[in-house]
C-alpha positions in Angstrom: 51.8 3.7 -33.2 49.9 4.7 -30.1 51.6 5.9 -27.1 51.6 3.5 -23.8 49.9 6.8 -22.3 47.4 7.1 -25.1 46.5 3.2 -25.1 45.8 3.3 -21.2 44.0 6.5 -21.1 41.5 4.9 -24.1 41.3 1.2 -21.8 40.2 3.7 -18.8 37.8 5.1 -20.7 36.4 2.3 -21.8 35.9 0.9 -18.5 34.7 3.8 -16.6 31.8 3.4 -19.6 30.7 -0.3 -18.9 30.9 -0.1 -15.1 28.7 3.2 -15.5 26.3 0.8 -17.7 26.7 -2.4 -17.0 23.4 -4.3 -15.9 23.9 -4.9 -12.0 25.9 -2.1 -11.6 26.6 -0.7 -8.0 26.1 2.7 -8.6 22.7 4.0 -7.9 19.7 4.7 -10.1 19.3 8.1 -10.3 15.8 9.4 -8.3 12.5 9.7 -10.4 11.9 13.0 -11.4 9.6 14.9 -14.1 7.0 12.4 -13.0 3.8 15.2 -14.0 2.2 17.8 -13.5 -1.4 16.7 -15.2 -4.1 19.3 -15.1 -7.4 18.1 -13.8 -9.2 20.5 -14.6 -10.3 21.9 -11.0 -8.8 24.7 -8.4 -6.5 23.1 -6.4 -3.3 23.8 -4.2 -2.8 26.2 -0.7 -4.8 28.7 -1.6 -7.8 29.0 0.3 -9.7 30.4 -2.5 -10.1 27.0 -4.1 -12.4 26.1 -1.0 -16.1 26.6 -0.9 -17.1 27.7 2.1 -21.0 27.1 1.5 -22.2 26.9 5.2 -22.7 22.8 4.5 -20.6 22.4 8.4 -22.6 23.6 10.9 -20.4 23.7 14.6 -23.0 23.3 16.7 -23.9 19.9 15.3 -21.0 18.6 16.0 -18.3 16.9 13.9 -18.4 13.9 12.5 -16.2 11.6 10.2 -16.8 8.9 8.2 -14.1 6.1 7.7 -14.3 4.1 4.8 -12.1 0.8 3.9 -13.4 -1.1 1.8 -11.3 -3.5 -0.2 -11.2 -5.1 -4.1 -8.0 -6.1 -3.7 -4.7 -7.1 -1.5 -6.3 -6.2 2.4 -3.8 -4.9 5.0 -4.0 -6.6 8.2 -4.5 -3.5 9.9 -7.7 -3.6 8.8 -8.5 -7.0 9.9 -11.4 -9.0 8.8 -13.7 -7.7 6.2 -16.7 -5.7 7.5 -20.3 -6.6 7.4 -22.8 -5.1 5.4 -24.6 -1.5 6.7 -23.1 1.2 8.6 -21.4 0.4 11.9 -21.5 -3.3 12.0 -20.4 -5.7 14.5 -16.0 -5.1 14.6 -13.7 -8.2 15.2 -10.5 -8.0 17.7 -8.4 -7.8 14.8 -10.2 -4.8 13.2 -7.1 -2.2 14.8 -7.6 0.6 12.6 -10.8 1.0 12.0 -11.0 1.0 16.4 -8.2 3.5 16.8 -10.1 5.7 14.9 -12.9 5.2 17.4 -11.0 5.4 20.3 -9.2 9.0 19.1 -13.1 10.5 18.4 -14.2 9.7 21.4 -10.9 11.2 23.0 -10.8 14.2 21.1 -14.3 15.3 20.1 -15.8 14.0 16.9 -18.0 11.3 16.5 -16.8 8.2 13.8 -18.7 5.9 11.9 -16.9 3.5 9.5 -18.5 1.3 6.9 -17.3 -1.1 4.3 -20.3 -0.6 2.3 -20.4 0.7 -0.7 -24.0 2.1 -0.6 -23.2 3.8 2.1 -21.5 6.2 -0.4 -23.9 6.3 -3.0 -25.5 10.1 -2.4 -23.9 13.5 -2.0 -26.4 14.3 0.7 -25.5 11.2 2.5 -22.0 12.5 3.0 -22.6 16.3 4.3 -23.5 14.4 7.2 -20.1 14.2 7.7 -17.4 16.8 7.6 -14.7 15.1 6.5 -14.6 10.8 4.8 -11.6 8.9 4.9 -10.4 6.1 2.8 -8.2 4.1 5.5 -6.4 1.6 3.1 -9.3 1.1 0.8 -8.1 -1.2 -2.3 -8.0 -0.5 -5.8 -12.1 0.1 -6.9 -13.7 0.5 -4.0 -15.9 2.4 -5.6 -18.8 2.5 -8.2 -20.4 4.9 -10.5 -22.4 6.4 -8.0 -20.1 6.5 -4.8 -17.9 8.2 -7.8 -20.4 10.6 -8.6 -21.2 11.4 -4.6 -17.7 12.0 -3.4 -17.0 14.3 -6.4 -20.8 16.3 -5.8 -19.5 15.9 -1.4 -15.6 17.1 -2.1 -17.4 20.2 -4.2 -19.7 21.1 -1.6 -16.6 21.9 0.6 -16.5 18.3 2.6 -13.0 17.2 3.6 -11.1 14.1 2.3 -8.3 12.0 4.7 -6.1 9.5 2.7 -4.5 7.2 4.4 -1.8 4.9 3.4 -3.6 2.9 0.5 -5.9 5.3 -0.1 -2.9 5.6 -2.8 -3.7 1.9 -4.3 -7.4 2.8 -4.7 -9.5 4.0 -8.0 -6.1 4.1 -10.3 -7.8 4.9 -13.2 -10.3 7.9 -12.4 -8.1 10.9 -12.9 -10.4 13.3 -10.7 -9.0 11.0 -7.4 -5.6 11.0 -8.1 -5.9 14.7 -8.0 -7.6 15.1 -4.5 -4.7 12.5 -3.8 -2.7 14.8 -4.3 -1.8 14.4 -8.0 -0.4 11.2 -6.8 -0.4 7.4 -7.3 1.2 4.5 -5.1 3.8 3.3 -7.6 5.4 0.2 -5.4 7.6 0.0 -2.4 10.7 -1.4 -1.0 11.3 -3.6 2.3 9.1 -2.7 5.1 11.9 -1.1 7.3 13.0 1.7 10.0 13.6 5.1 8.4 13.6 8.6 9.8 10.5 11.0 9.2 11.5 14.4 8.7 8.9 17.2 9.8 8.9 19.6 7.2 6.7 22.1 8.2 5.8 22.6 12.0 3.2 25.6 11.9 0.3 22.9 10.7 -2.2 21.4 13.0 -0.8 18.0 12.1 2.9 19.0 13.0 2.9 21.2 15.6 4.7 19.4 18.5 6.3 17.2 16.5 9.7 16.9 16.8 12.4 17.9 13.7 12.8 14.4 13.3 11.5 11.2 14.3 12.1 6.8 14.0 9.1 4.9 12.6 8.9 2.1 10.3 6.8 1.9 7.3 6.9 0.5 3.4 7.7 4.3 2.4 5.8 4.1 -0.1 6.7 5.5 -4.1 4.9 7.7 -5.9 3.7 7.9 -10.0 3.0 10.7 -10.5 4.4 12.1 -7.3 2.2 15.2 -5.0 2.5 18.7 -6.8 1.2 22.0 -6.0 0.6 20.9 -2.4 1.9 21.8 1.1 4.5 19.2 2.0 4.6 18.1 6.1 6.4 15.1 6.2 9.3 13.6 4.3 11.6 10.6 4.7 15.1 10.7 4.7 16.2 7.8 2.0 20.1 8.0 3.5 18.4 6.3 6.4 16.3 3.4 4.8 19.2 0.3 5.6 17.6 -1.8 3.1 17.5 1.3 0.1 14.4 2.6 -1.1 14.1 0.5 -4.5 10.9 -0.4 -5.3 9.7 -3.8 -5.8 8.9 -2.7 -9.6 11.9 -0.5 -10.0 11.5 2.9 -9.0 14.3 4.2 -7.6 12.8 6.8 -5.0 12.4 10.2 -5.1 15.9 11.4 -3.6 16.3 14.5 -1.1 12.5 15.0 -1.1 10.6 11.8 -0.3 7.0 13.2 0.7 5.1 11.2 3.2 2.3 13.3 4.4 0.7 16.8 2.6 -2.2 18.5 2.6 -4.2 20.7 -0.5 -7.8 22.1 -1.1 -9.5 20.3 -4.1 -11.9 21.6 -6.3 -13.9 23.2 -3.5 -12.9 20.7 -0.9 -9.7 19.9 1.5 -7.8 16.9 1.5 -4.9 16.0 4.1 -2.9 12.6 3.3 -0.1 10.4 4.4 1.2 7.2 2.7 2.0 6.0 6.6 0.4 3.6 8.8 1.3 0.3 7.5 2.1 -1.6 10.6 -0.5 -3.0 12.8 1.3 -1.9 15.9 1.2 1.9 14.6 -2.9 1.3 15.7 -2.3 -0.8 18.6 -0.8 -0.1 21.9 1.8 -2.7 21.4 5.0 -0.8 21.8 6.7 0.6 18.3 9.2 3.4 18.0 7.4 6.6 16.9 3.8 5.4 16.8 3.0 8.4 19.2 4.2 10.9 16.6 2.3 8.5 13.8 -0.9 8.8 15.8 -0.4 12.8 16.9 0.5 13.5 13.2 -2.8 11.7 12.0 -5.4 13.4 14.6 -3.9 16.9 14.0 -4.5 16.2 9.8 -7.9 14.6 10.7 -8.9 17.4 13.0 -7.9 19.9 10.5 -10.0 18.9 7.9 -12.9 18.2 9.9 -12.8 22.0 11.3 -11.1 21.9 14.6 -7.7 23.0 14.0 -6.7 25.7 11.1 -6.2 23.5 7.7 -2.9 23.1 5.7 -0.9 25.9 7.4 
């Protein structure tokens, strides 16, 4: 016969193995990890030596950017009502994003034009106008073949890329973007809540001044695969996300390193990107805690790439 001791010490066991396993369990998930490291078959990372410095960017012309936010899909409401046809149409009052980018060129030295239009996109020549594009919550394929084709032939001539926030939902299945991404992909999110943004790195353009840490809200967005071989600048502290950072499809969040913002070169080009900016009030001046560091963050990665501040320090 079985000891009392033995008998007791088996029911613990036993016990200790279904509330480990058992569906609904409180113990959390453990982070995502090993999420890929595909190779895409282009020089990319920090070092500079990726970059092609061709003479494309001449200073004297001036800097200009290109925001882009077109739309096949779900459309933030910081974006407003969908654009018109052309480059620089008519904007609507509830267009925020796409103006806040207007208003910080014109306060900080580079000229913006913004389209919607896809055609707008369809030659590499087109875009050296620009130094740097930016997809500002563009949706799924907001592309075609030959917008494709031009931001690959732009990105190689040494033009800059700027992802913002759903930049990361756009053109899932070409594998070339989710590289300048990055090597990233959004994956899903949790509740749109206050978190704390850690600063990372301070010596870049886009987080010098910043402070160690700093309150904003977001839908913290995770990652499939998640950024590799780049410079991490931002990260958000999960301990401090009230309503967890569980995805509405299941992922469990990345754990003691949640990347927010990083920057890279890209075969031949340089890309800077942040999954934030989801609330209208982060492009508005309606009062939210740590927009100012949102928007500071953003024009020091935007005037990196476009060549007025050092890049991806």
């Amino acid at each position: 016969m079985r000891s009392k001791v033995s008998i007791a010490a088996a029911t613990g066991a036993a016990l200790l193995l279904l509330t480990a396993t058992a569906p609904g369990s409180a113990a959390s998930p453990e982070p995502a990890r090993d999420l890929g490291d595909p190779d895409y078959g282009v020089c990319r990372g920090t070092d500079p030596r990726c970059y092609h410095d061709w003479g494309n960017f001449d200073p004297a012309k001036g800097y200009k950017l290109l925001v882009y936010s077109r739309t096949a899909g779900p459309r933030h409401a910081h974006l407003g009502t969908p654009l018109g046809p052309g480059l620089n149409p008519p904007l609507n009052a509830d267009n925020v994003a796409v103006k806040a980018m207007i208003k910080l060129g014109q306060e900080n030295g580079f000229t913006v034009d913004y389209t919607e239009d896809v055609t707008q996109l369809s030659s590499a020549g087109r875009l050296l106008n620009y130094n740097a594009v930016m997809f500002l919550s563009t949706t799924r394929d907001a592309l075609d073949d030959a917008a494709q084709t031009a931001l690959r032939q732009y990105v190689r001539a040494g033009g800059g890329f700027i992802g913002v926030h759903n930049a990361f939902g756009t053109e899932y299945n070409w594998p070339w973007y989710e590289g300048l991404l990055g090597n990233a992909n959004f994956y899903d999110h949790g509740a749109n809540q206050p978190g704390t943004v850690v600063t990372v790195n301070r010596r870049d353009a886009s987080t010098q001044g910043l402070p160690r840490t700093w309150a904003f809200s977001d839908e913290w967005y995770n990652l499939i695969p998640a950024p590799t071989r780049v410079r991490v600048l931002a990260e958000v502290d999960e301990s401090t996300l009230a309503q967890g950072v569980r995805g509405n499809l299941g992922h469990p969040g990345h754990g003691e390193h949640h990347p927010v913002s990083w920057c890279q070169y890209y075969d031949g080009g340089k890309a800077w990107l942040t999954t934030l900016g989801h609330d209208v009030k982060a492009w508005t001046d309606e009062p939210m805690e740590g927009d100012r560091y949102f928007v500071q963050h953003l024009l020091g990665g935007v005037k990196s790439v476009l060549g007025l501040a050092p890049f991806c320090r």
